[in-house]
N, CA, C and O atoms as a GROMACS GRO file, in nm:
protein
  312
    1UNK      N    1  -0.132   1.212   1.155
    1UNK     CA    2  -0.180   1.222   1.291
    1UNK      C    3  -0.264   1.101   1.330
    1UNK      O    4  -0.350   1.105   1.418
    2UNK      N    5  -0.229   0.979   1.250
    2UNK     CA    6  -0.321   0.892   1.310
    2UNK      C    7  -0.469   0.846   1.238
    2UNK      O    8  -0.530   0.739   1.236
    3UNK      N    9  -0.499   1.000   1.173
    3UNK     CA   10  -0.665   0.952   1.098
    3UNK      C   11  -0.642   0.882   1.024
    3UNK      O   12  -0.528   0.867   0.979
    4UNK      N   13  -0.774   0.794   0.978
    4UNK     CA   14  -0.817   0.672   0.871
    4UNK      C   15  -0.913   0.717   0.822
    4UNK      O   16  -1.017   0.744   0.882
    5UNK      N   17  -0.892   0.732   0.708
    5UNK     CA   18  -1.036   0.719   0.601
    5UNK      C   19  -1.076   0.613   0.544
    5UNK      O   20  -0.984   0.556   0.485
    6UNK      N   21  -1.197   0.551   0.534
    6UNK     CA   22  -1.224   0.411   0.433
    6UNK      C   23  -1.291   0.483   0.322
    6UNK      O   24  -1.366   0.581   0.328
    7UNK      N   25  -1.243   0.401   0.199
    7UNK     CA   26  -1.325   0.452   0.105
    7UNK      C   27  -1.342   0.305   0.054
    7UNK      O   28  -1.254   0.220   0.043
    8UNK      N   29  -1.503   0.294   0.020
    8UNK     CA   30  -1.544   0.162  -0.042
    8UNK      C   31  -1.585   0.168  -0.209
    8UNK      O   32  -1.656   0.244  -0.276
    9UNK      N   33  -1.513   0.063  -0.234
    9UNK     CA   34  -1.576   0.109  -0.471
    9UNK      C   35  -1.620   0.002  -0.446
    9UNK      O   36  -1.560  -0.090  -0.390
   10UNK      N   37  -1.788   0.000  -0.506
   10UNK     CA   38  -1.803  -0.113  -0.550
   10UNK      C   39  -1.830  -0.195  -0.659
   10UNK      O   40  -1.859  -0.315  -0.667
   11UNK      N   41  -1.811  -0.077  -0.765
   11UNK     CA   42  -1.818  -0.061  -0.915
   11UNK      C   43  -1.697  -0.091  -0.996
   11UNK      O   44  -1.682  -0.055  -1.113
   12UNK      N   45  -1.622  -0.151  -0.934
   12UNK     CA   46  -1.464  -0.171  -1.064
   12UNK      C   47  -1.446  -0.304  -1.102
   12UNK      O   48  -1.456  -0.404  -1.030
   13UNK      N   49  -1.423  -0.297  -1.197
   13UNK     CA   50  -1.393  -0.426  -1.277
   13UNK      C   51  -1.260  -0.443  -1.226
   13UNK      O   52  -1.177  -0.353  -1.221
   14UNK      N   53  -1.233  -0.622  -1.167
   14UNK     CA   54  -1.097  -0.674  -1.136
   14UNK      C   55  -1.015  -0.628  -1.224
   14UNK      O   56  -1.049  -0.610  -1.341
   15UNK      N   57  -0.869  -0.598  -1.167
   15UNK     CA   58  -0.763  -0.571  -1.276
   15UNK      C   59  -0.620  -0.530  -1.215
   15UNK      O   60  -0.583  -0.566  -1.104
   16UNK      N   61  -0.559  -0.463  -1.288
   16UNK     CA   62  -0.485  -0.388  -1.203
   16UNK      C   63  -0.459  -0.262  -1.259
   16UNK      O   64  -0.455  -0.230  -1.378
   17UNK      N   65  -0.433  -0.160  -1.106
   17UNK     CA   66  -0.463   0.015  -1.128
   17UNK      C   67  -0.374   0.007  -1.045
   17UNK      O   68  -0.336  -0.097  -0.992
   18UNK      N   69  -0.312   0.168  -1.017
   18UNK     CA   70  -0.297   0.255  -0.973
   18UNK      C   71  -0.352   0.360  -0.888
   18UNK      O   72  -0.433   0.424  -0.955
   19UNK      N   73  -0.341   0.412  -0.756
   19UNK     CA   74  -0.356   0.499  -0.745
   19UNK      C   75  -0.300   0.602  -0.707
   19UNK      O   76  -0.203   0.575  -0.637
   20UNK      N   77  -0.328   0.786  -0.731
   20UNK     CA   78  -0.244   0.915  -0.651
   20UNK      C   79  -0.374   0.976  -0.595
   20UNK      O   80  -0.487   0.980  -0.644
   21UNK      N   81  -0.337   1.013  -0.502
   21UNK     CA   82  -0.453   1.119  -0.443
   21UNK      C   83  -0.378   1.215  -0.351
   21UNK      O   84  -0.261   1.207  -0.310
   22UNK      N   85  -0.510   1.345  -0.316
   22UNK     CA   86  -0.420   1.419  -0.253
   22UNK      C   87  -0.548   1.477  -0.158
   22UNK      O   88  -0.654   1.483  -0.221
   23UNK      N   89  -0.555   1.515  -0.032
   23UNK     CA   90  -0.615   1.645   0.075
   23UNK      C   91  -0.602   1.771   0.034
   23UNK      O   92  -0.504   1.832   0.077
   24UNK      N   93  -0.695   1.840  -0.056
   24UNK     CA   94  -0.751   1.942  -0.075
   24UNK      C   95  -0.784   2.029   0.032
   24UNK      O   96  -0.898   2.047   0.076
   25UNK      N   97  -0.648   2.099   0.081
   25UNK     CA   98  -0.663   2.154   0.200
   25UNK      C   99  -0.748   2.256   0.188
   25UNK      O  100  -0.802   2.289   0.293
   26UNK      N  101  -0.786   2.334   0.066
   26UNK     CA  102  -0.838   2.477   0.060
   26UNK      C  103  -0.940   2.491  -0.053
   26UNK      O  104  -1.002   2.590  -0.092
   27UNK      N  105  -0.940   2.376  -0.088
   27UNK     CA  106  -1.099   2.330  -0.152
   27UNK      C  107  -1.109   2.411  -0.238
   27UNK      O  108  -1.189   2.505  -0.234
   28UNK      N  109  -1.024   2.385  -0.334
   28UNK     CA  110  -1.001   2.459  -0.465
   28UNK      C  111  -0.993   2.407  -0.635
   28UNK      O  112  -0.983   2.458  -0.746
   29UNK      N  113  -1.008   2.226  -0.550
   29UNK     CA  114  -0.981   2.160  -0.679
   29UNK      C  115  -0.865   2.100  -0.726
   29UNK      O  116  -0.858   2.010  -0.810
   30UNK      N  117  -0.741   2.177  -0.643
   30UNK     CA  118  -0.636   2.111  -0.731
   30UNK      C  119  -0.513   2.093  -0.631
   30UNK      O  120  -0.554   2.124  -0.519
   31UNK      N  121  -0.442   2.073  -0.629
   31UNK     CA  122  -0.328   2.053  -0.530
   31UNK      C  123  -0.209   2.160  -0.580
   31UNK      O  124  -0.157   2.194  -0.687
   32UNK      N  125  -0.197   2.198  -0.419
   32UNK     CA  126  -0.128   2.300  -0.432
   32UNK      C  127   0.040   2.254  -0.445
   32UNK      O  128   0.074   2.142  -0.410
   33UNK      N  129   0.129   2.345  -0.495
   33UNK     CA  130   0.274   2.344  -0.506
   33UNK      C  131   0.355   2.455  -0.503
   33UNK      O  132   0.323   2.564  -0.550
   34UNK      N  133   0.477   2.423  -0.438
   34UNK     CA  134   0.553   2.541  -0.419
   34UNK      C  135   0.633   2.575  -0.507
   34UNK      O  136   0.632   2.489  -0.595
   35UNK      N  137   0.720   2.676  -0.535
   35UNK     CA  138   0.743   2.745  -0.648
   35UNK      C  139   0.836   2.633  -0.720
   35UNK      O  140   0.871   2.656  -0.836
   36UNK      N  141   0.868   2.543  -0.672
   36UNK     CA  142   0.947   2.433  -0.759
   36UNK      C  143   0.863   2.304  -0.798
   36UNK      O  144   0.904   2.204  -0.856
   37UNK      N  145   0.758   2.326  -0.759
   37UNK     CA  146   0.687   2.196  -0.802
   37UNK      C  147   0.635   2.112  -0.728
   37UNK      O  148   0.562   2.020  -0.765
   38UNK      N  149   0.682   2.148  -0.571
   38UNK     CA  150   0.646   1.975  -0.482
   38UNK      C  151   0.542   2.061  -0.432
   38UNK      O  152   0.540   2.179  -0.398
   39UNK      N  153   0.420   1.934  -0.439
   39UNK     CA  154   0.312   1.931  -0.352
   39UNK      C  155   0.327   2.023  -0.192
   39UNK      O  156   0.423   2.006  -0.117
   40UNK      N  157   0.236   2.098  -0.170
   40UNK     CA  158   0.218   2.133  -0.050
   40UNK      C  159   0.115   2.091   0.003
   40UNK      O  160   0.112   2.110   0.124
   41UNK      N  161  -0.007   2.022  -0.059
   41UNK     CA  162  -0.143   1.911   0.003
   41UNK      C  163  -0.041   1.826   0.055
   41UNK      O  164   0.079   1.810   0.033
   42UNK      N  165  -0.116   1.780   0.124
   42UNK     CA  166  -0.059   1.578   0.129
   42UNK      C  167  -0.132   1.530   0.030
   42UNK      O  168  -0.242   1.546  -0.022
   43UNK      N  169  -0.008   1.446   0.015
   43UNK     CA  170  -0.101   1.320  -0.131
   43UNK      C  171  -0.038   1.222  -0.100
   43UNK      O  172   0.012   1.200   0.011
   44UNK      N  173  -0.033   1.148  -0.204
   44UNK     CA  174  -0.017   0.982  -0.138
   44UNK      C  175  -0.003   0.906  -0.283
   44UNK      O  176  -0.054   0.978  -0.369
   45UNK      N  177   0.049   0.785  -0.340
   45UNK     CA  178   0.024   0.702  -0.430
   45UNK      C  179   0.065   0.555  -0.361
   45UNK      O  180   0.148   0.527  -0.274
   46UNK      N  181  -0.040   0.464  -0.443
   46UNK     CA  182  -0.054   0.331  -0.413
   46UNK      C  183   0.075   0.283  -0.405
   46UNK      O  184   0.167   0.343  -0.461
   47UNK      N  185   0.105   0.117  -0.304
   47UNK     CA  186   0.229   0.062  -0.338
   47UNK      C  187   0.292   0.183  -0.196
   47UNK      O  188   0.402   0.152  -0.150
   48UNK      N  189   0.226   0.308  -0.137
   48UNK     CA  190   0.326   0.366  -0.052
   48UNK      C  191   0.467   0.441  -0.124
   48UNK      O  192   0.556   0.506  -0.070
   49UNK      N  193   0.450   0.409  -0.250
   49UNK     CA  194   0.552   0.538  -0.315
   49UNK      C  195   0.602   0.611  -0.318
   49UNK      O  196   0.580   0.667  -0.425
   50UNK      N  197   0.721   0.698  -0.224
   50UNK     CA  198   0.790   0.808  -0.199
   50UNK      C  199   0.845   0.901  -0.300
   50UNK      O  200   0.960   0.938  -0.277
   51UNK      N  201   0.795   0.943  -0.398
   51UNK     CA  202   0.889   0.987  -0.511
   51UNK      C  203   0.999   1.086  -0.426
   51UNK      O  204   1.028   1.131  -0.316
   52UNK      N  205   1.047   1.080  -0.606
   52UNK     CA  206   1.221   1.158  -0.504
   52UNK      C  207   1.234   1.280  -0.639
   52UNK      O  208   1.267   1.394  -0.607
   53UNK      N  209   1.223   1.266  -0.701
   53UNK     CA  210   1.254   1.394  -0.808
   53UNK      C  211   1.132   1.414  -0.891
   53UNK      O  212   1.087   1.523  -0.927
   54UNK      N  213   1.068   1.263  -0.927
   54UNK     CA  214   0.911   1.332  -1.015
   54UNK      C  215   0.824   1.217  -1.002
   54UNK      O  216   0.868   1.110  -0.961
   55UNK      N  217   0.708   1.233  -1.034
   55UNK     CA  218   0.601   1.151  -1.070
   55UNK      C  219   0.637   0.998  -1.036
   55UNK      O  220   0.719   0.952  -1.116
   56UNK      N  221   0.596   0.912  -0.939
   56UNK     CA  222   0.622   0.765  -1.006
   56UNK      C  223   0.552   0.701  -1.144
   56UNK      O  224   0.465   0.748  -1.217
   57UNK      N  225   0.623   0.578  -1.151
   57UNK     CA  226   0.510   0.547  -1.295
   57UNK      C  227   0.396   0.443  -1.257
   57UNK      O  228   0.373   0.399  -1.144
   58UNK      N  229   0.321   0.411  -1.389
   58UNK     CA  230   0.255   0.332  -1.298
   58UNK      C  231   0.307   0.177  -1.257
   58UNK      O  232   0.258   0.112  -1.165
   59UNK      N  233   0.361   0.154  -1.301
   59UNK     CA  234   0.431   0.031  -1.261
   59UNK      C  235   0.508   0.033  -1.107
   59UNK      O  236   0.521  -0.073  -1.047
   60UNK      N  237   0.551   0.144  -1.057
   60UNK     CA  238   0.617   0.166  -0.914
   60UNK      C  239   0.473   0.128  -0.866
   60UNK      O  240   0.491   0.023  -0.805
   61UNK      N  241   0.362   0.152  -0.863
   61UNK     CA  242   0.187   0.229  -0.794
   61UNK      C  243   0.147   0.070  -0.818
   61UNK      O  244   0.117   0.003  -0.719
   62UNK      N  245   0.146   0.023  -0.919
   62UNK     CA  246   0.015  -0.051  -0.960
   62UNK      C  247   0.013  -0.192  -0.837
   62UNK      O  248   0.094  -0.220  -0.748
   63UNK      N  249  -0.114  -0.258  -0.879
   63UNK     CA  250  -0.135  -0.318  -0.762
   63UNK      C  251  -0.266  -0.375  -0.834
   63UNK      O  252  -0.337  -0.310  -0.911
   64UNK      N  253  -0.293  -0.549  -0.784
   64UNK     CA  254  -0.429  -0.605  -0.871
   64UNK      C  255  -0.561  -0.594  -0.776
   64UNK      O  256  -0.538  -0.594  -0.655
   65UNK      N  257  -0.623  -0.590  -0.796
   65UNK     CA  258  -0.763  -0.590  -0.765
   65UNK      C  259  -0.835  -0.696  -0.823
   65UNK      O  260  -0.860  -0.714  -0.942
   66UNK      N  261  -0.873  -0.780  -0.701
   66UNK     CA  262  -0.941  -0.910  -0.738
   66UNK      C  263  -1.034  -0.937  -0.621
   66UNK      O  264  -1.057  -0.856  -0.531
   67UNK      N  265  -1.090  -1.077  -0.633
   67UNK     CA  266  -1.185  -1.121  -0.570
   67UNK      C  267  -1.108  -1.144  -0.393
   67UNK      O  268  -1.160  -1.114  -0.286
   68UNK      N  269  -0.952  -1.215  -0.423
   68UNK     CA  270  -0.936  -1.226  -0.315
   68UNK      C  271  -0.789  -1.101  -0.298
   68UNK      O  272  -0.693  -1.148  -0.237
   69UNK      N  273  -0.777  -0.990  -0.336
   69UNK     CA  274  -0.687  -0.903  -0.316
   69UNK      C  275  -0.797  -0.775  -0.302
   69UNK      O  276  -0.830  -0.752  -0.418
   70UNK      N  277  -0.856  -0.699  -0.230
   70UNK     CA  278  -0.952  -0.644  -0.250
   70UNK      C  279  -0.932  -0.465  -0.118
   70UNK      O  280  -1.005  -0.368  -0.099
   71UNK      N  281  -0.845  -0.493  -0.081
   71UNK     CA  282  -0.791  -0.403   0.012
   71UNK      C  283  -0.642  -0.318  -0.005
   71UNK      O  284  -0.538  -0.384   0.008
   72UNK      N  285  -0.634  -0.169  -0.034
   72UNK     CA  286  -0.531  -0.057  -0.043
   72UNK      C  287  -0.533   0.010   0.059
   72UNK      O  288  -0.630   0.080   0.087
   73UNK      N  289  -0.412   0.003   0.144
   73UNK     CA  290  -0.369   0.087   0.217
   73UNK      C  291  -0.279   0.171   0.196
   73UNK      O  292  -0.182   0.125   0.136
   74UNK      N  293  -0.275   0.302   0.228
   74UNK     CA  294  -0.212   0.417   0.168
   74UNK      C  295  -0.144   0.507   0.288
   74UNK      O  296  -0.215   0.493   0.387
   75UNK      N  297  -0.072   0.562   0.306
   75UNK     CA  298  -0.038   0.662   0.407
   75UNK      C  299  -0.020   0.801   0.292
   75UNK      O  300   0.025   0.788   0.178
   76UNK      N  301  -0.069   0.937   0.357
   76UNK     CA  302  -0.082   0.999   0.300
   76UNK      C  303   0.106   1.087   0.349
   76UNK      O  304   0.150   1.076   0.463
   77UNK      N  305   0.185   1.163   0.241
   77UNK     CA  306   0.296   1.205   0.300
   77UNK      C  307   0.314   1.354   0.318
   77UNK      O  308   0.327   1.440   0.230
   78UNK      N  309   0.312   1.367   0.431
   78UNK     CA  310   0.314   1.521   0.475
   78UNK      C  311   0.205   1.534   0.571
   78UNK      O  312   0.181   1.642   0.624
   0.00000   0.00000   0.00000
């Protein structure tokens, strides 16, 4: 719908990561799924990642973090 969240780290050592996250619609801790497995939160992984049958790895996700690479944009899906 348009929202933006910023989230600022300012604690990580340069490198390169990954990320998955998800909207905890019901604030329970964990992300919900339907009886086959797919997410019913929205979640999201770095790189914009669409999986199609399971998990990406981290190599689909990863992404460096440096002095002059210092910004992840994500769309969350669903």
């Amino acid at each position: 719908n348009g929202e933006t969240l910023t989230a600022t780290i300012t604690d990580l050592d340069y490198g390169t990561y990954a990320m998955a996250l998800f909207q905890d619609m019901d604030n329970d801790g964990k992300i919900e799924r339907n009886f086959i497995g797919i997410p019913k939160d929205p979640y999201a992984f770095s790189n914009n990642v669409r999986p199609a049958f399971k998990a990406p790895s981290f190599e689909d996700c990863c992404f460096e973090y440096s002095e002059d690479e210092n910004t992840v944009e994500i769309s969350m899906i669903r």
